[in-house]
N, C-alpha and C positions, 0 to 999 in steps of 0.2 A: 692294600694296593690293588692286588685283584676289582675289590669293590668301588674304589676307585672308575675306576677302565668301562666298567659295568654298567657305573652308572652315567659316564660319559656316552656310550655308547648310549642308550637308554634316550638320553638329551640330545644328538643328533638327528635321531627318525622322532621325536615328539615332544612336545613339554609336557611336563606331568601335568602343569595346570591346567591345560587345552586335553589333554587325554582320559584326566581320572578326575578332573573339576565337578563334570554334571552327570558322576556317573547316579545319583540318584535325587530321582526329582519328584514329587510329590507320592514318596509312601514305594516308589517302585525302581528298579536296580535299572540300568540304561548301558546297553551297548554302543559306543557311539562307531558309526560307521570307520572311522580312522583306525578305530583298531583291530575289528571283525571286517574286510570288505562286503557290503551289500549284494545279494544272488539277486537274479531275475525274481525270484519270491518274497524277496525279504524287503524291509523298507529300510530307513537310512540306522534308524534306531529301534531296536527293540528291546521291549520287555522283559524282562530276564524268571526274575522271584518278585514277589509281591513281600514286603516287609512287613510282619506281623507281629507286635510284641506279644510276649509271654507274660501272663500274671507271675506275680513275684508276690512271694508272702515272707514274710520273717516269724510268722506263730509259731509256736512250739508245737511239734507232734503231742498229740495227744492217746493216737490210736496207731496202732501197728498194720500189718496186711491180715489176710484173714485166718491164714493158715497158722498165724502167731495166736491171731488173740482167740482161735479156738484151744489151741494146745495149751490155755490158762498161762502163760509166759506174762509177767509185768516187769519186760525192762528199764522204765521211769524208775520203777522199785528198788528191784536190784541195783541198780546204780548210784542210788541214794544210801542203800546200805552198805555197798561197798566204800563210799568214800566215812561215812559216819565210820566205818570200821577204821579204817586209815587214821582217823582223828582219832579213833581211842585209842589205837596202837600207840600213838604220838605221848598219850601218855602212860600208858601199861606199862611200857619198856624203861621210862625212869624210875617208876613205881616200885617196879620187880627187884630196880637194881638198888633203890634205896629200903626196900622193905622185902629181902627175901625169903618173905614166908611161902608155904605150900597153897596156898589159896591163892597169891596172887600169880602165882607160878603157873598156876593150872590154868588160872583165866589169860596167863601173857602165851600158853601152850595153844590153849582152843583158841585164841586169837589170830596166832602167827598162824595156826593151821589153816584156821577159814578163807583168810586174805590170801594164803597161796593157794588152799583149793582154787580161790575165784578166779585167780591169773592162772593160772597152767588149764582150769576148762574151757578160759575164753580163748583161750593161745588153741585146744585142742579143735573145740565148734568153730574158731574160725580158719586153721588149716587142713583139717578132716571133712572135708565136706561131702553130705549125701550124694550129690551131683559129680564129682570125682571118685570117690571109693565106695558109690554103694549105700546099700542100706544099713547094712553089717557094721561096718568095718570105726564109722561114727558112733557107734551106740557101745560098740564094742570101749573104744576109747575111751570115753567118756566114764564107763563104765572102771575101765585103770585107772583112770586118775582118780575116783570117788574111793576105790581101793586102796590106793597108796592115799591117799590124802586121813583113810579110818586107820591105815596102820602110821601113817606118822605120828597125829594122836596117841593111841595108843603107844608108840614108844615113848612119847614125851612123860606120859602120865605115869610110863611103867617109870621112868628116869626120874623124873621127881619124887614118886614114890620110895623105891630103893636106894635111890645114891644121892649125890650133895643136891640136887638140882641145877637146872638149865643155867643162872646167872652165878651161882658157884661155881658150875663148871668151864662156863667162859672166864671167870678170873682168873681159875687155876692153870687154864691155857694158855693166860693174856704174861701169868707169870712165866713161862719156860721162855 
């Protein structure tokens, strides 16, 4: 309703056709005097921004900035390993559960470990950042989570080891 009213009003003092029709005419924005009044300086129409297109590309990066691709970082890389990992997961986790020996156990342990290291460092490097806490305080995190990520492992491998294993022991939970 409001909007209405507004744009009545609007339609009173001008037509949009007559008001916002030429506001741009070969390459350049145009004030037309009916909407700006003209000064003793000014002429009826001026000039505003000069209309530039931007190049547009759709290529794939190939290169990073340079602070990246000195510190040897290949995110194309990582990325590609992270998902290849995702698809093995896809099938590890049937694998384990139809075949639960100690070997595929350990390979479905360092699996699920890896793929969560890669999510909880990218969760950490992208809301830890040098620019907010420092130089510390990122390295330091980073740092916990490579921590916890050797001791998750490691309890996995002690758990398969010693007791039924990871997909026995989810049965034996899935039965209570």
């Amino acid at each position: 309703m409001a909007a209405q009213v507004g744009l009545r009003g609007l339609g009173r003092h001008c037509k949009v056709g007559s008001c916002f029709g030429s506001l741009r005419l070969n390459g350049l924005y145009l004030v037309p005097s009916r909407i700006i009044p003209p000064t003793a300086t000014q002429v009826s129409s001026q000039a505003l921004v000069p209309y530039q297109a931007k190049p547009f590309s759709v290529s794939p990066v190939t290169k990073g900035p340079p602070e990246i691709e000195q510190a040897g970082h290949d995110h194309v890389l990582h990325w590609t390993a992270e998902r290849i990992l995702s698809v093995v997961l896809l099938g590890a986790i049937p694998a384990a559960v139809i075949f639960p020996t100690p070997s595929v156990e350990y390979f479905l342990a360092l699996s699920i470990t890896v793929h969560s290291h890669w999510g909880i460092e990218a969760i950490v490097i992208d809301y830890i950042r040098p620019g907010t806490f420092g130089k510390v305080i990122p390295k330091l995190a980073v740092g916990a989570v490579s921590a916890l990520s050797f001791l998750t492992l490691g309890g996995l491998c002690y758990f398969i080891y010693t007791d039924v294993g990871i997909v026995n022991a989810v049965k034996l939970l899935w039965k209570l």
